[in-house]
C-alpha positions in Angstrom: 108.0 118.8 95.9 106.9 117.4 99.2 103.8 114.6 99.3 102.7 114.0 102.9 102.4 110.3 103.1 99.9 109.0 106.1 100.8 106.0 107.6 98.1 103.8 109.1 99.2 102.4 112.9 99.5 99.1 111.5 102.9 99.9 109.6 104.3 102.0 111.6 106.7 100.0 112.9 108.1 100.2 109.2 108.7 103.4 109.9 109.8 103.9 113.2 106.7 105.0 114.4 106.6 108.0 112.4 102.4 108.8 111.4 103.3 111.1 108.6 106.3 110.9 105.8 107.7 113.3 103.9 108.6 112.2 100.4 109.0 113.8 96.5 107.6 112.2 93.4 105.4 113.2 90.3 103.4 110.4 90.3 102.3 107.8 93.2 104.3 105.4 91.9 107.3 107.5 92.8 106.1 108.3 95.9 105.3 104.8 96.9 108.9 104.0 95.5 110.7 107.0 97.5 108.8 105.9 100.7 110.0 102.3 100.4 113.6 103.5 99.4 113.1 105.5 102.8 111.8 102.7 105.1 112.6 99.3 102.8 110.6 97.0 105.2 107.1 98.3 104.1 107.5 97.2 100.1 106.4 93.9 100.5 103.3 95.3 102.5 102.7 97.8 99.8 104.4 96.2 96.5 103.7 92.5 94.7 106.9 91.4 93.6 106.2 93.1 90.1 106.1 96.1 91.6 102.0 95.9 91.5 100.1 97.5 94.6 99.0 94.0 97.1 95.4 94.1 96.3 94.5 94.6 99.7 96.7 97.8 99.8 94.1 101.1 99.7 96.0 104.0 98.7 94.2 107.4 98.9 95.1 110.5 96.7 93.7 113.7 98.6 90.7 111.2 99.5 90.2 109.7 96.1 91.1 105.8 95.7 93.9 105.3 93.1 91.8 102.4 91.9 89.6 104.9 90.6 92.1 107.3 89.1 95.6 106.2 87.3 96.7 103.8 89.9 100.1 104.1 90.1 100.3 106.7 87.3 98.4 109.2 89.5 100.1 112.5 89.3 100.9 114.2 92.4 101.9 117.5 93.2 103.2 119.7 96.6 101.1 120.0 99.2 99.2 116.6 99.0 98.0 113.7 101.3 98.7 110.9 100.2 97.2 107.9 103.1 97.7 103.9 102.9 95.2 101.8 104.2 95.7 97.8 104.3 92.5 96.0 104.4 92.2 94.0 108.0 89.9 91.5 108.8 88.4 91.2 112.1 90.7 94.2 113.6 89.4 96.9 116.0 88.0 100.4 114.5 90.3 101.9 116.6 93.6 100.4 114.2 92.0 102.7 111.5 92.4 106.3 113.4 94.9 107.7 111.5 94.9 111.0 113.2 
């Protein structure tokens, strides 16, 4: 199973640059959790230290906020987009193109 994960430009030096990463998981906890096995530098802008998203994490299921589905529990399947957005105050539009 392969869940696109979108990364905003803001951590993308996290990643190496990358925009997009690759990762399994059923759910978007495991997601979450193989993209910070993957590049360990973004869980403590994604995770609190109980493994809780930051609340100024957004995390987008195929458009939908998590908040308003299962949160972490979401299920996920092949084929979907999965984008983080941290809240910014005060930052340029142009930091949220993800594209």
């Amino acid at each position: 199973m392969s869940i696109s994960v979108r990364i905003p430009p803001v951590l993308r030096t996290q990643t190496g640059g990358a925009k997009l990463v690759s990762v399994d998981g059923a759910s978007l906890g495991a997601v979450l959790t193989a993209l910070t096995a993957a590049h360990p530098d973004l869980r403590e802008q994604i995770f609190e230290a109980d493994g809780t998203l930051r609340r100024w994490v957004n995390v987008y299921v195929d458009g939908a906020d998590v908040r308003h589905l299962a949160g972490l529990e979401t299920p996920t399947q092949d084929g979907i987009e999965v984008v983080i957005l941290p809240a910014m105050a005060g930052g340029a539009p142009s930091l949220f193109r993800l594209r």
